[in-house]
Backbone as CSV, one residue per row, in Angstrom:
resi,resn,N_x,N_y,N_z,CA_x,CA_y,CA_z,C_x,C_y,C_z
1,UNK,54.549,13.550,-75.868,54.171,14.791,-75.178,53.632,15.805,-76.185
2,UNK,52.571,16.425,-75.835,52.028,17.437,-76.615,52.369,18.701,-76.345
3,UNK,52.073,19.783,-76.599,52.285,21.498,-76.249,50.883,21.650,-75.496
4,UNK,50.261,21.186,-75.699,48.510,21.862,-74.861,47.897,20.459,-73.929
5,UNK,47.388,21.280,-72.885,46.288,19.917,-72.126,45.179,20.541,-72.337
6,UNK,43.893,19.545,-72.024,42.471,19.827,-71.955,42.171,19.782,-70.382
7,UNK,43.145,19.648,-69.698,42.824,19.729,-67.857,43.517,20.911,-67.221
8,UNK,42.718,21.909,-66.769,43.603,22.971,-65.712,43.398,22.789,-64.512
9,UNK,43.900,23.703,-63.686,43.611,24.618,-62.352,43.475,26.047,-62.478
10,UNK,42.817,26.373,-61.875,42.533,27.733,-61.915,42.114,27.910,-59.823
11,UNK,42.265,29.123,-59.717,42.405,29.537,-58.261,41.308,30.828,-58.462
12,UNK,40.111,30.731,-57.469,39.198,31.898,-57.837,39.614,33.056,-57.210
13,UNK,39.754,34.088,-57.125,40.159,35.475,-56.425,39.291,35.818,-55.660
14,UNK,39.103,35.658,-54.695,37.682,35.595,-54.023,38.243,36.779,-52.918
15,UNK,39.795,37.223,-52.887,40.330,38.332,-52.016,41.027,38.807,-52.892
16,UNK,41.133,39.261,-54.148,41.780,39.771,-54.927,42.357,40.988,-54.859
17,UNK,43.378,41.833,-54.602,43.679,43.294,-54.294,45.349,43.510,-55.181
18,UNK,45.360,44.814,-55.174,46.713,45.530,-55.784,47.932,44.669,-54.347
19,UNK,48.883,43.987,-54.845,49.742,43.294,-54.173,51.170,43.916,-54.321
20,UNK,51.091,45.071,-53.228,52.487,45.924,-52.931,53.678,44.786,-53.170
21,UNK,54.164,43.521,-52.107,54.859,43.179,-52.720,55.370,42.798,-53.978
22,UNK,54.724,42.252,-54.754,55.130,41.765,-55.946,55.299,43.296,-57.091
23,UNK,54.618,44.301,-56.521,54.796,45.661,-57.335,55.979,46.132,-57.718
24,UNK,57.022,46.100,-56.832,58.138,46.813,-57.317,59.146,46.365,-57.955
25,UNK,58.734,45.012,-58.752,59.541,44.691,-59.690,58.769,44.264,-60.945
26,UNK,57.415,44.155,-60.685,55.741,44.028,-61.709,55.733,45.237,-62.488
27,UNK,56.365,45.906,-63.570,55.963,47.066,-63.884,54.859,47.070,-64.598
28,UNK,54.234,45.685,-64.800,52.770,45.465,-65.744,51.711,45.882,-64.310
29,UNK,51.551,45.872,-63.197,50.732,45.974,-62.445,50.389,47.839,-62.265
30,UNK,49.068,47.865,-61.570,48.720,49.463,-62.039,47.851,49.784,-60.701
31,UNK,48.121,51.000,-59.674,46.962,50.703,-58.233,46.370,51.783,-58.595
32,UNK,45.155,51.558,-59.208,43.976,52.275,-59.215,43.053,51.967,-58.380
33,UNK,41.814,52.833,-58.297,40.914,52.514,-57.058,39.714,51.918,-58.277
34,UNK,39.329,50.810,-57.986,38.114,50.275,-58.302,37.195,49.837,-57.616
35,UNK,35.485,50.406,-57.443,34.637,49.611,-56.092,34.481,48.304,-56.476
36,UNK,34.666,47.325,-55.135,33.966,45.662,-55.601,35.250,45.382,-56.737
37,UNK,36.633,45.708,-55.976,37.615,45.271,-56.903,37.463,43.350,-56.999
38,UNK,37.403,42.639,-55.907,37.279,41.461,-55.705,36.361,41.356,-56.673
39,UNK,34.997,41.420,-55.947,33.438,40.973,-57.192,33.960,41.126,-58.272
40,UNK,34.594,42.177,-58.856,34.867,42.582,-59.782,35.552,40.989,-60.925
41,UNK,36.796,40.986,-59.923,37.876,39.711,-60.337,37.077,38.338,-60.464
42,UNK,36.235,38.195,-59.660,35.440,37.094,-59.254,34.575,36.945,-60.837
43,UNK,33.797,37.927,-60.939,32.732,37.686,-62.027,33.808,37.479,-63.664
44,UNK,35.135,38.749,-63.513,35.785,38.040,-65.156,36.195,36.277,-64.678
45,UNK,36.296,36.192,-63.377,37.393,34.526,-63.542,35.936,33.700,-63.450
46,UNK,35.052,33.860,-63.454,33.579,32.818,-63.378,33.509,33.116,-65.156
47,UNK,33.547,34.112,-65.416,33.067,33.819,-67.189,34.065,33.344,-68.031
48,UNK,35.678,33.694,-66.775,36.626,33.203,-67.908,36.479,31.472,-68.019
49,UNK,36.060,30.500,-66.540,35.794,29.445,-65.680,35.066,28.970,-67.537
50,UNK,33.561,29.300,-67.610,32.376,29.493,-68.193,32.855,29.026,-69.659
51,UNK,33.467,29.736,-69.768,34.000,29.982,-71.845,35.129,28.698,-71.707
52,UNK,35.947,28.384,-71.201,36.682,27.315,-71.282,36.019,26.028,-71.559
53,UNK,34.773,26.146,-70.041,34.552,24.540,-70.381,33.155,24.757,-71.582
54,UNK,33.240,25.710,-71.774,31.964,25.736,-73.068,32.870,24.850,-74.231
55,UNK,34.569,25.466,-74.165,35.410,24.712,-75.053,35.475,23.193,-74.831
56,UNK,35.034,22.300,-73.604,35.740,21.355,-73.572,36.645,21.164,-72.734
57,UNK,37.295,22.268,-72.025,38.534,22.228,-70.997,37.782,21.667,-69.962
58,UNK,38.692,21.106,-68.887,38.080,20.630,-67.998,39.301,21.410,-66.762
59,UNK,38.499,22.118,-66.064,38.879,23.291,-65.394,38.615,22.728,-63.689
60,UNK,39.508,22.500,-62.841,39.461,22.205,-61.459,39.138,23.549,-60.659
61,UNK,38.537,23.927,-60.335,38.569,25.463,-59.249,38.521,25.160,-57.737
62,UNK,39.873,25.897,-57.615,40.223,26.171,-55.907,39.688,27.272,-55.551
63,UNK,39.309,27.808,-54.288,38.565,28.209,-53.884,39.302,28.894,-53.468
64,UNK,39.931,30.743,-53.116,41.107,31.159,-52.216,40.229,31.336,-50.855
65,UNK,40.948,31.659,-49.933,40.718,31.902,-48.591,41.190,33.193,-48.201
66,UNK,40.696,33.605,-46.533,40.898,34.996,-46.161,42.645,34.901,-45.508
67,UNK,42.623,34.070,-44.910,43.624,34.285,-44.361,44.823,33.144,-44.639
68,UNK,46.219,33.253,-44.698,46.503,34.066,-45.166,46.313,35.259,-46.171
69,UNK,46.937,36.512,-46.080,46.515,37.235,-47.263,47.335,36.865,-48.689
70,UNK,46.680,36.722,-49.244,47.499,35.890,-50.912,46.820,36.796,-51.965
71,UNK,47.051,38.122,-52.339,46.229,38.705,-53.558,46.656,38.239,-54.879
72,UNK,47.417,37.570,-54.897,47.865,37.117,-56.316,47.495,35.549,-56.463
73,UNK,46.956,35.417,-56.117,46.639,33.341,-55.992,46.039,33.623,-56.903
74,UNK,45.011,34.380,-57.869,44.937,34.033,-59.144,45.457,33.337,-59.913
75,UNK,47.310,33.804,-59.770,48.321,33.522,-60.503,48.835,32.433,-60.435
76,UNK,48.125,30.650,-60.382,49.032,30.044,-59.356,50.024,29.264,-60.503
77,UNK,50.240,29.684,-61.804,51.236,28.625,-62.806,52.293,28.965,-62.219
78,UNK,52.442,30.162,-61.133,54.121,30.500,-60.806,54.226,29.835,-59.381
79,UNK,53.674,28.512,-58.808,54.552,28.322,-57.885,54.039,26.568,-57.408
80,UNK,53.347,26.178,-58.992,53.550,24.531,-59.580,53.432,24.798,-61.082
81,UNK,54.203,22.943,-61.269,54.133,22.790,-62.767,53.721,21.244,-62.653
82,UNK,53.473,20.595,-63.808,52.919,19.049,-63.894,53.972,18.629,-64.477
83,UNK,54.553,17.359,-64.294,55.072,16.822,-66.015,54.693,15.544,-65.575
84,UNK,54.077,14.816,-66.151,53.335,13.088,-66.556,53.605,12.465,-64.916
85,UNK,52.585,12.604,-64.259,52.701,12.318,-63.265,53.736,13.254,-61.719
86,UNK,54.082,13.920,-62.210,55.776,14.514,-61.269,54.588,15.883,-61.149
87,UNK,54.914,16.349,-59.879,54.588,17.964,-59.467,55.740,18.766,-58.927
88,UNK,56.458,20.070,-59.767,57.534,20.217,-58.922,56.498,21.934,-58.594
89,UNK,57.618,22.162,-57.519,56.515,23.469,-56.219,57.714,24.041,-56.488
90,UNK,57.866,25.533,-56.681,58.739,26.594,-57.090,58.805,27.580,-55.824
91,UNK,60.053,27.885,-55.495,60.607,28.964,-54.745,59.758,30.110,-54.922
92,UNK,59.307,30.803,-54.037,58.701,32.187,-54.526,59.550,33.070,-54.464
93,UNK,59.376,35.006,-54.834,59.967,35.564,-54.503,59.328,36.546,-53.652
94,UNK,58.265,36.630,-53.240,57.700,37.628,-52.272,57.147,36.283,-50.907
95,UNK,56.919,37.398,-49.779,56.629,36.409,-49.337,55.041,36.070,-48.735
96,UNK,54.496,37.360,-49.703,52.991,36.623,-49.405,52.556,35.910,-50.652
97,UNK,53.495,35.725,-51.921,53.222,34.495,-52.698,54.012,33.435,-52.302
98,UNK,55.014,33.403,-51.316,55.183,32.038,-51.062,54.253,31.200,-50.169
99,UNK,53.200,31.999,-49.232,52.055,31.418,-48.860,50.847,30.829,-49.917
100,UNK,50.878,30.999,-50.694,49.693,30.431,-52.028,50.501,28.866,-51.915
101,UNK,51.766,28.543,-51.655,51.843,26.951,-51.637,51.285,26.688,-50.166
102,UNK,51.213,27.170,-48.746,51.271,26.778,-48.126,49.334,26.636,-47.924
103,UNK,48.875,27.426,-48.842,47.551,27.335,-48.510,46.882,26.636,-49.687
104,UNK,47.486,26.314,-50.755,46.799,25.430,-51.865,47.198,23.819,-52.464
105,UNK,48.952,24.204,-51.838,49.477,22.575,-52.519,48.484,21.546,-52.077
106,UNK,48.198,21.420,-50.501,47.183,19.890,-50.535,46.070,19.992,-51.701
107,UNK,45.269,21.000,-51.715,44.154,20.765,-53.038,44.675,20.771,-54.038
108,UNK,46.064,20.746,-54.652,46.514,20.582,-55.596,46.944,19.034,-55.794
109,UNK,47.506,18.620,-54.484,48.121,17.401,-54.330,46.871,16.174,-54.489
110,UNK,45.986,16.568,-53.997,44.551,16.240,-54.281,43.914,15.720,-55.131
111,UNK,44.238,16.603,-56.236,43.207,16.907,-57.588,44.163,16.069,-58.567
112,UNK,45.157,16.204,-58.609,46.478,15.385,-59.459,47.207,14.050,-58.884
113,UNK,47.241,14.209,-57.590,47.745,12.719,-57.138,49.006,12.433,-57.859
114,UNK,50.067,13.279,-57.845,50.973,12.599,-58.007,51.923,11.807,-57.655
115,UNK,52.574,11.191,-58.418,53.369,10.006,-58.124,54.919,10.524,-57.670
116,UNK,55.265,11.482,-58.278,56.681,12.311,-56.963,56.177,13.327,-57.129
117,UNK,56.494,14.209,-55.950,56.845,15.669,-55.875,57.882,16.310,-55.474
118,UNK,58.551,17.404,-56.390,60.032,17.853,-56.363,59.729,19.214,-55.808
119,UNK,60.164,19.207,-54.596,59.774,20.954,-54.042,61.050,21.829,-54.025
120,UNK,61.254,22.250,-54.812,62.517,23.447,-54.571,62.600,24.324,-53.567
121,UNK,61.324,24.588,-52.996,61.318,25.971,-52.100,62.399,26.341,-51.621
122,UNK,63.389,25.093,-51.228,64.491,26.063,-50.127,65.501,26.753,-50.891
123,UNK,65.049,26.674,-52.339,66.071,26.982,-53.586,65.823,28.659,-53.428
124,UNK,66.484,29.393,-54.387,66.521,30.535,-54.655,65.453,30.943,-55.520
125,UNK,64.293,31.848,-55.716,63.473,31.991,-56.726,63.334,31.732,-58.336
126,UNK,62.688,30.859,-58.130,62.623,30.405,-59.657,61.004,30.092,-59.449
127,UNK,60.426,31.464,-60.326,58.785,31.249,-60.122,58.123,30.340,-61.362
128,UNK,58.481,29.214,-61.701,57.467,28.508,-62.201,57.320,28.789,-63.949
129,UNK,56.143,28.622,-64.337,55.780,28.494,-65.782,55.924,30.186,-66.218
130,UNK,55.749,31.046,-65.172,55.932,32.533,-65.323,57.132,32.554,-66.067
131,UNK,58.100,32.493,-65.176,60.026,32.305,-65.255,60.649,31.613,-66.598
132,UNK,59.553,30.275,-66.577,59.887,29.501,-68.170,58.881,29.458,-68.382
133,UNK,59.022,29.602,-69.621,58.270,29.146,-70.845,58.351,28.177,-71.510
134,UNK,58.257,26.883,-71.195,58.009,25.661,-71.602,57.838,25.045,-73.132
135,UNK,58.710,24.602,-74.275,58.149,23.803,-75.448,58.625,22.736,-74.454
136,UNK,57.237,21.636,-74.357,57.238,20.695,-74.232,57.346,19.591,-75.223
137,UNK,56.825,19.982,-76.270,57.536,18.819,-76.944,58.974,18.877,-77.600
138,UNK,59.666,19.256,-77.842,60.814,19.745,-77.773,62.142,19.800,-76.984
139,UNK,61.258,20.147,-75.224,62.183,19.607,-74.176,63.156,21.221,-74.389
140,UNK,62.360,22.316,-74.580,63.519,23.350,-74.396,62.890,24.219,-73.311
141,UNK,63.287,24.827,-72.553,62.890,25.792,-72.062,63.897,27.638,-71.938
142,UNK,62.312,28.523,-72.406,62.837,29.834,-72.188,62.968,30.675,-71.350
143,UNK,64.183,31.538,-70.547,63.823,32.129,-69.370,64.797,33.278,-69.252
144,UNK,64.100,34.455,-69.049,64.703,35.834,-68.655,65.338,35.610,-67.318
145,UNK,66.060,35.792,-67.607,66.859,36.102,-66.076,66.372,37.440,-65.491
146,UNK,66.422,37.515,-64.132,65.608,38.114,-63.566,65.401,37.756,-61.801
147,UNK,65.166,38.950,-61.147,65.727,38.113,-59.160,64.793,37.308,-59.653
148,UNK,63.705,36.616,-60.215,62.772,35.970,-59.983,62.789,34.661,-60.614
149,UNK,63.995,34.544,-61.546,64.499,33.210,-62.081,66.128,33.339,-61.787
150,UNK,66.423,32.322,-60.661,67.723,32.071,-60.770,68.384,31.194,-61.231
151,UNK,69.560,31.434,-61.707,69.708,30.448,-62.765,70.167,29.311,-62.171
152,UNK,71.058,29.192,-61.127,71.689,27.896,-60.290,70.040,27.009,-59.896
153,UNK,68.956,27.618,-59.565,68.111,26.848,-58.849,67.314,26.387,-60.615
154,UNK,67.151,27.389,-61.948,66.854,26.806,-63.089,67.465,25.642,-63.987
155,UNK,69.098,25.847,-63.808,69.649,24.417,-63.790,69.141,23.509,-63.379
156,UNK,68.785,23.116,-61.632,68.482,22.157,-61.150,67.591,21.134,-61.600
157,UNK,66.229,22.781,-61.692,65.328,21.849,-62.279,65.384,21.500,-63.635
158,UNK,65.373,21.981,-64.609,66.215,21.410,-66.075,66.975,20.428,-66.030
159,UNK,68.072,19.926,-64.915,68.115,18.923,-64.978,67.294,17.788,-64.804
160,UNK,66.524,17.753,-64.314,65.449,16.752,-63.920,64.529,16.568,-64.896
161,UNK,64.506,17.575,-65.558,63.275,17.704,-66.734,63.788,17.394,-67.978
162,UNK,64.992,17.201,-67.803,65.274,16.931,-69.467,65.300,18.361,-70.032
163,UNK,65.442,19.364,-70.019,65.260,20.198,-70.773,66.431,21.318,-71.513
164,UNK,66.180,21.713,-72.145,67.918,22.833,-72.671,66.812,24.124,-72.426
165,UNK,68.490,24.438,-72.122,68.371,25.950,-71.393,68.360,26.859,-72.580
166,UNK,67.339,28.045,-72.448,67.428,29.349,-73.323,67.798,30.226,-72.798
167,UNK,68.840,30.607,-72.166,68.541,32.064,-70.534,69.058,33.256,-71.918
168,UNK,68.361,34.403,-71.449,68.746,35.406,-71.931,67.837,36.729,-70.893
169,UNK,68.729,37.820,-71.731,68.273,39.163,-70.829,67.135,39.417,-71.524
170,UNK,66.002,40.619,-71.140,64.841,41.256,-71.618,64.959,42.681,-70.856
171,UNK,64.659,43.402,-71.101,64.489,44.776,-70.308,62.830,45.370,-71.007
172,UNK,62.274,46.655,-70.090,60.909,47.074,-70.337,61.158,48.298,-70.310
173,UNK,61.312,49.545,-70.863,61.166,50.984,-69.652,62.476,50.889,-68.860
174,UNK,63.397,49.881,-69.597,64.746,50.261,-68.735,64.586,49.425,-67.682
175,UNK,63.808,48.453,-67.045,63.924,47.257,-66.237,63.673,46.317,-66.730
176,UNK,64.206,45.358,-66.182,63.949,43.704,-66.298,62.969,43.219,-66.579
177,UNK,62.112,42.501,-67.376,61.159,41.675,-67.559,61.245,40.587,-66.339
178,UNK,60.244,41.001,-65.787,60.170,39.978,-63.912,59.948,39.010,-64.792
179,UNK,58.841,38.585,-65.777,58.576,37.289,-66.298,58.584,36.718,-67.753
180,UNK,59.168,36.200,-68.043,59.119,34.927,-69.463,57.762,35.839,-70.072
181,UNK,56.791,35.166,-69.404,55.700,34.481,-70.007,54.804,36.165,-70.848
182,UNK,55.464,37.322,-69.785,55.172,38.427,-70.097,55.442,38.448,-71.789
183,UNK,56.679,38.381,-71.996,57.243,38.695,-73.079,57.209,37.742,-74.639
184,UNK,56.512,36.209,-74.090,56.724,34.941,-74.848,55.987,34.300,-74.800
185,UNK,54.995,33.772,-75.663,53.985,32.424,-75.180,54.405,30.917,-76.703
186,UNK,54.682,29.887,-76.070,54.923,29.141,-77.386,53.782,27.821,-77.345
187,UNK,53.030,27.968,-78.703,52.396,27.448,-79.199,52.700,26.085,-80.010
188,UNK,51.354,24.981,-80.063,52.147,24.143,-81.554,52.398,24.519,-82.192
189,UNK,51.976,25.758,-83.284,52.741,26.200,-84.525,53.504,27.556,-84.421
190,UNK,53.206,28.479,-83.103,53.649,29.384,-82.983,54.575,29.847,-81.830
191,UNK,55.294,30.899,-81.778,55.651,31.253,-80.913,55.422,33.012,-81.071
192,UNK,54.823,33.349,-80.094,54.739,34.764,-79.570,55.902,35.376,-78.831
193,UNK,56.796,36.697,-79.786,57.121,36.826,-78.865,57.558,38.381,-79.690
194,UNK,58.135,39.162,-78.387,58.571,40.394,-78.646,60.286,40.483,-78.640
195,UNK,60.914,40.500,-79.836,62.339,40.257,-79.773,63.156,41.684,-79.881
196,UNK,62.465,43.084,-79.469,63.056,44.116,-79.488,63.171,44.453,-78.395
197,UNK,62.549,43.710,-77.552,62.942,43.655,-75.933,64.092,42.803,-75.506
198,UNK,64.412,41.774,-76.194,65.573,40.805,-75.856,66.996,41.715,-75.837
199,UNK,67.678,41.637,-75.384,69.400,42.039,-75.045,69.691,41.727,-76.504
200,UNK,70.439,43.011,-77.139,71.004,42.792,-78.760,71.938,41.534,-78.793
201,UNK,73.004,41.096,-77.351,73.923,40.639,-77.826,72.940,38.813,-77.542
202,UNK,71.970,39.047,-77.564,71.358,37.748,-76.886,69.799,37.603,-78.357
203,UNK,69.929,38.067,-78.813,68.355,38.504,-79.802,68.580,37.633,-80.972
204,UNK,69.512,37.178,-81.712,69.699,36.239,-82.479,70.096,34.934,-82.270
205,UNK,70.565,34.515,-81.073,70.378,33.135,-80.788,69.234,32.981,-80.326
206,UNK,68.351,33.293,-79.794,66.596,33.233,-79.666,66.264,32.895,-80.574
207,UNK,65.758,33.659,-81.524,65.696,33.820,-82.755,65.655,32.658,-83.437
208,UNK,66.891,32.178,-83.668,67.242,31.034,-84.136,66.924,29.972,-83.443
209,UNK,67.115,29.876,-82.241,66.454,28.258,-81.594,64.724,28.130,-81.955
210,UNK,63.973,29.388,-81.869,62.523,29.444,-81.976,62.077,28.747,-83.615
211,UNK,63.239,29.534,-84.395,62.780,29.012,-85.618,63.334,27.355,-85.869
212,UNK,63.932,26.911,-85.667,64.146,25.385,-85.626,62.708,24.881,-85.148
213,UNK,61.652,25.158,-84.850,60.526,24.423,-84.297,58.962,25.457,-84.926
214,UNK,59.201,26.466,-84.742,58.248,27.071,-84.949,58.022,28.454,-85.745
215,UNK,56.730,29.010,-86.141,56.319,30.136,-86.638,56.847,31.924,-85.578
216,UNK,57.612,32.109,-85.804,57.286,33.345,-85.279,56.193,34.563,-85.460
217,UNK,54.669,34.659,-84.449,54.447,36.002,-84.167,55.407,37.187,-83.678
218,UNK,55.635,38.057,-84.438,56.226,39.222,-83.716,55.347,39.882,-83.172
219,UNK,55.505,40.450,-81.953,54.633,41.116,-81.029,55.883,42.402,-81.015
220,UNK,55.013,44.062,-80.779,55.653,44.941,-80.794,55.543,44.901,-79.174
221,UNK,56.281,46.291,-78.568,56.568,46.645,-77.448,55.244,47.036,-76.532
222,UNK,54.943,47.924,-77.656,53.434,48.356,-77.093,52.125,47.042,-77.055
223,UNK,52.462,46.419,-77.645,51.371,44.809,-77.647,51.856,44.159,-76.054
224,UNK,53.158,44.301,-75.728,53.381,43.420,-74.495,53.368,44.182,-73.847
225,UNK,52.941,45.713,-73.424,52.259,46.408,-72.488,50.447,45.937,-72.124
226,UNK,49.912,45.508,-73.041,49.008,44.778,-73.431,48.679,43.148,-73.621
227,UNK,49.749,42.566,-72.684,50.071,41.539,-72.367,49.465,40.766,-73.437
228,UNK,50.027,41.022,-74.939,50.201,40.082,-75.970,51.300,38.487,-75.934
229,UNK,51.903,38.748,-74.920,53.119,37.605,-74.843,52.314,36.445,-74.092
230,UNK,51.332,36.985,-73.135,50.842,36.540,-72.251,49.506,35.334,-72.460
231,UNK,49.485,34.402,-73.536,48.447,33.843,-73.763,49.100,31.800,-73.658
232,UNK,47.829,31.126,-74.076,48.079,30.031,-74.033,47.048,28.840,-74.719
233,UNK,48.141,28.052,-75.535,47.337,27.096,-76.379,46.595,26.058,-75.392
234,UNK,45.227,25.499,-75.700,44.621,24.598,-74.538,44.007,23.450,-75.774
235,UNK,43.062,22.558,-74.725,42.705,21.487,-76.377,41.445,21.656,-75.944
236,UNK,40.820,22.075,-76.657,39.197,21.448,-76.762,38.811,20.865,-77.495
237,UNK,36.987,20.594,-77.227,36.607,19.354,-77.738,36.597,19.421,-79.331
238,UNK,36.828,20.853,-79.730,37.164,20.746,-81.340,38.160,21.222,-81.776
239,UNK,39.034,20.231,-81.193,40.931,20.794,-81.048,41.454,22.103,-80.761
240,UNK,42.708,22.303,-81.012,43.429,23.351,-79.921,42.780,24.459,-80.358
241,UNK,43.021,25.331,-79.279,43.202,26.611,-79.460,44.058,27.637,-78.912
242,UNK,43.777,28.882,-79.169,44.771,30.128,-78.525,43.854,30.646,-77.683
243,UNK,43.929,30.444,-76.143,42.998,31.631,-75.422,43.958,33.236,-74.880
244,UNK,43.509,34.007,-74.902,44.234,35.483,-74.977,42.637,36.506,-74.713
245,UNK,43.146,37.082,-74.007,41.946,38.352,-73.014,41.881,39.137,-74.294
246,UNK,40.658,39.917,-73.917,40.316,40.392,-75.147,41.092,41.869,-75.563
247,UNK,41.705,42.359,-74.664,43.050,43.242,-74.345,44.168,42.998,-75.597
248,UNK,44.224,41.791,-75.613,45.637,40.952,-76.615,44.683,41.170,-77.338
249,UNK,43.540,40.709,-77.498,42.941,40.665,-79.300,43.127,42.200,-79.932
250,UNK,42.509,42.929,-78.683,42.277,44.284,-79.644,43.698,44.840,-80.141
251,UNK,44.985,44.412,-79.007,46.128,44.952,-79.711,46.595,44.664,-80.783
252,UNK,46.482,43.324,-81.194,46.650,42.307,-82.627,46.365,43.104,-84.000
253,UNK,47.322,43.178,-84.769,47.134,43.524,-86.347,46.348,42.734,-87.105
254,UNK,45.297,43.048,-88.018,44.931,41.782,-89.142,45.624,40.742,-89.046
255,UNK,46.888,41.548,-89.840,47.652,40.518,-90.492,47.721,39.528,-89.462
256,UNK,48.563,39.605,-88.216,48.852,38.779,-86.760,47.492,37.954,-86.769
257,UNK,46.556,38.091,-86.527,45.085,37.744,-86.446,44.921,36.164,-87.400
258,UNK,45.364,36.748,-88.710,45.001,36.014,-90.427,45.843,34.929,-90.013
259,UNK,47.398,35.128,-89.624,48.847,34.578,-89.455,47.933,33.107,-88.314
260,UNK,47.264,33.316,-86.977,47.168,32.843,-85.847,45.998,32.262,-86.734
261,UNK,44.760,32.580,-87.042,43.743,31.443,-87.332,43.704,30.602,-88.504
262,UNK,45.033,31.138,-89.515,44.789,30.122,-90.444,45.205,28.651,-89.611
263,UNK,46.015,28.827,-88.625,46.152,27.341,-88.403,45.649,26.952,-86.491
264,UNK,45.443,27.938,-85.808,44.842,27.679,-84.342,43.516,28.575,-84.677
265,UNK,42.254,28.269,-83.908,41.255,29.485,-83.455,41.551,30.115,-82.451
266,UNK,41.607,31.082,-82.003,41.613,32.314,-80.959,39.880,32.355,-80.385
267,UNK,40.453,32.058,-79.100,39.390,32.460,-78.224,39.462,33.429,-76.593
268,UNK,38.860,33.972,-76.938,38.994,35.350,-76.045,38.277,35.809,-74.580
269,UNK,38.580,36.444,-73.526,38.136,36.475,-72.561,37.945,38.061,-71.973
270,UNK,37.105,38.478,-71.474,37.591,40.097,-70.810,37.693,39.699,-69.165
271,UNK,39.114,39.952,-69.168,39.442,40.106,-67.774,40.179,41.554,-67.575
272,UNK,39.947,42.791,-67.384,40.657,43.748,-67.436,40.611,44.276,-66.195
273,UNK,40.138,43.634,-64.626,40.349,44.391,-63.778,41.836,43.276,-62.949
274,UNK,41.725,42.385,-63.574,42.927,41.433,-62.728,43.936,41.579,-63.780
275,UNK,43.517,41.855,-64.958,45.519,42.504,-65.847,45.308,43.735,-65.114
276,UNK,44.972,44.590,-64.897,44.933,45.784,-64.872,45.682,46.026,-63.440
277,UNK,45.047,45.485,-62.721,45.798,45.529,-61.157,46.861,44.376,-60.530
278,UNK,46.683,42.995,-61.446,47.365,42.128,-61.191,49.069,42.147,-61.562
279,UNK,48.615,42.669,-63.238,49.902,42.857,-64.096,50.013,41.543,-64.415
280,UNK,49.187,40.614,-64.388,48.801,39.525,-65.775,48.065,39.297,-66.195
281,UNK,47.434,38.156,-67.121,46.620,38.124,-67.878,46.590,36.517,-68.143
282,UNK,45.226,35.961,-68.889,45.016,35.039,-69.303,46.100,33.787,-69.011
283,UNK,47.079,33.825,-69.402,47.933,32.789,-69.628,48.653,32.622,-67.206
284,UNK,48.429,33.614,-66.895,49.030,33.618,-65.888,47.694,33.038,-64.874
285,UNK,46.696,32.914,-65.563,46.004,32.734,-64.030,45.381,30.783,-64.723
286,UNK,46.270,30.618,-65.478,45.805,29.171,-65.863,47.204,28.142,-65.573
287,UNK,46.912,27.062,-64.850,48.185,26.415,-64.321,47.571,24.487,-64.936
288,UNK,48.390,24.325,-65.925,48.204,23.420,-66.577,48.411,22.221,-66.188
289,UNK,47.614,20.655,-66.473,47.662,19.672,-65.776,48.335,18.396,-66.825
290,UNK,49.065,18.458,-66.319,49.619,16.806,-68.050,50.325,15.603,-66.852
C-alpha cells in the first residue's frame, strides 16, 4: 500500500451555495454575497479538473444535480473511502449531506466496481476521510473527536480496516475542530499539522506517534485559518506530489516551502470562492481511488 493514488473522484458544483446546515459547527465557512457564486465554483473546479490531469492524475467527474439540494457535494471524501477493492459509505451529519450518498453512490459504485461495500449509514456520524486522516501505509488513523466523528461508529470501522486509533481533542476560537483533515494532512515524508490546537493533555502522544513515521510540518494557527492542514499528496506522471490551493501556498514560510520541495513538488490551485464559502479546500473536494 502506498500514501498517494494517481485515480480520483471529484464532484462538479454545478449548484454550489453557502450550506446553513453544515455552518454551525464549520467555523472555516464564511456567507458572503458573491454574483455567479456557482459559475464562480464551477470555473476554479474545471481548472482545478485541468492542472491535475496536466499532472497525470486521472480524475473521474460526477456531474451534481438540482434536486436534491446538496451544496456541499463538492466535498464528497466525507461520505466514501476506497481500500483495494472495499468501498465503505459514511454516516453523515447534516441531513442535506446525507443526500450526496443517495444521489451519487451508484456513479460511484460505477466507476470503481467494487468487490464489497461496507455502509455504516445507520451508524452515528463518522464523516469519512474529513473525520480521519488516513497513513495508509502504516495502517494508523487520525481523528478529532467531534459530533462529526463518533468514536463507537470509528471503532467499527478501524476494525475492519486494520487500523490503530489516534483520537484526540482539537479546539479553534474555543470550538471543536468539526474536521481532521482541517487541522492535519499526512504525506509520504510529511505530516502537516498544527499541534497548538491539539488538547495539552493529548499534544505529545500525537507528536510522538507522527514522528515514528514521518517529518513534521508545523503549521501555525493562523495557516489553518487558511486551510494549510487541508492539502493532499497525489502521483503523477513525474511522481508524487503536494497539491494545496494557492491560499496554503501564500500562507507557507520559505523555510516550510524549502522543508516540502526538497523532497515532494507542490502544486497549486486557486479555488477561493468554494474555501471561502465552503470552509474547505483542495484536499476536501478530492475523494481518492486505491
Amino acid at each position: 500500500m502506498q500514501q498517494s493514488t494517481n485515480k480520483i473522484i471529484m464532484i462538479k458544483p454545478n449548484f454550489f451555495q453557502f450550506n446553513e446546515e453544515t455552518a454551525k459547527d464549520n467555523t472555516y465557512q464564511h456567507k458572503i454575497t458573491i454574483d455567479n457564486v456557482s459559475r464562480k465554483a464551477v470555473s476554479e473546479f474545471n481548472n482545478f479538473v485541468n492542472t491535475l490531469q496536466q499532472e497525470g492524475v486521472v480524475v473521474h467527474v460526477i456531474e451534481d444535480t438540482a434536486t436534491p439540494p446538496t451544496p456541499d457535494s463538492v466535498f464528497p471524501n466525507n461520505w466514501f473511502s476506497t481500500h483495494n477493492g472495499t468501498l465503505n459509505i459514511y454516516p453523515m451529519y447534516t441531513d442535506n449531506r446525507k443526500c450526496e450518498i443517495t444521489k451519487f453512490k451508484q456513479n460511484v459504485v460505477d466507476f470503481y466496481q467494487p468487490q464489497i461495500i461496507n455502509d455504516y449509514t445507520h451508524l452515528k456520524p463518522l464523516e469519512g476521510t474529513g473525520a480521519m486522516v488516513l497513513d495508509r501505509v502504516n495502517k494508523i488513523c487520525y481523528c478529532v473527536a467531534s459530533q462529526r466523528a463518533n468514536e463507537t461508529t470509528l471503532d467499527e470501522i478501524l476494525q475492519t480496516l486494520n487500523y490503530k486509533k489516534i483520537l484526540f481533542n482539537a479546539y479553534q476560537n474555543d470550538k471543536e475542530i468539526y474536521h481532521t483533515n482541517v487541522l492535519m494532512a499526512v504525506t509520504t515524508h510529511f505530516v502537516f499539522i498544527c499541534d497548538a490546537l491539539i488538547a495539552e493533555n493529548d499534544r505529545q502522544r500525537v507528536r510522538t506517534q507522527i514522528k515514528q513515521h514521518h517529518e513534521i510540518i508545523t503549521l501555525t494557527q493562523d495557516q489553518i485559518l487558511k486551510f494549510a492542514g487541508n492539502c493532499l499528496e497525489l502521483k503523477g506522471e513525474n511522481g508524487n506530489f503536494i497539491v494545496m490551493s494557492e491560499t496554503v501556498y501564500q500562507s507557507l514560510t520559505q523555510d516550510q516551502i524549502t522543508q516540502i520541495t526538497n523532497k515532494t513538488r507542490i502544486v497549486t490551485v486557486a479555488i477561493p470562492t468554494i474555501e471561502t464559502i465552503g470552509g474547505g479546500s483542495a484536499r476536501c473536494m478530492i475523494a481518492e481511488i486505491f
